[in-house]
N, C-alpha and C positions, 0 to 999 in steps of 0.2 A: 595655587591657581594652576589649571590646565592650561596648558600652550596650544595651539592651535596649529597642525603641522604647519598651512601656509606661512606661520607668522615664525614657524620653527626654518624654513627655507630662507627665508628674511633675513633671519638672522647670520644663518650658512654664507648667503651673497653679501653678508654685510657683516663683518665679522669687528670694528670698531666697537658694535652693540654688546658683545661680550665681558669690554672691555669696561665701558661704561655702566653695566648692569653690573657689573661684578665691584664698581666701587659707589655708586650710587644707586641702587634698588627703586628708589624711588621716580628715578626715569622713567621708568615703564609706558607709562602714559604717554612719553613723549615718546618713544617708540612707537607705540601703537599709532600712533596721530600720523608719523611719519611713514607709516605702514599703508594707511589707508588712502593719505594721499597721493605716494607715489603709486598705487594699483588701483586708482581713481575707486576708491569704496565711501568716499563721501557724500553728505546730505546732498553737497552743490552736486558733484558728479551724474548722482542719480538723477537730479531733475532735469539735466542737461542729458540724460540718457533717454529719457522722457519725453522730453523735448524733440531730439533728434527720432526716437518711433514714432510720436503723433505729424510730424512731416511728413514720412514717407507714405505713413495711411492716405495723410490729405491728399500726395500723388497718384494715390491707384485710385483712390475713387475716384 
């Protein structure tokens, strides 16, 4: 599986994940989860990203 460099940075600023992937593989997933939540890439984030552009529209009009 290809790494993704952001999630290759991730790992650089958090280097515990090396440690953890190297004796459980199977983590991963909880990596990623933890990835996308701390760089707000989730479902909730985005609709609250959403959210927060359809306000500011309603202000200019």
């Amino acid at each position: 599986m290809m790494i993704d460099e952001d999630i290759r940075m991730y790992l650089r600023l958090h280097p515990k994940w090396y440690l953890i992937l190297s004796r459980y593989p199977q983590e991963f997933p909880t990596l990623l989860e933890e990835y996308r939540v701390e760089n707000k890439l989730t479902m909730a984030d985005r609709i609250e990203k959403i959210g927060t552009m359809l306000q500011m529209l309603e202000v200019l009009l």
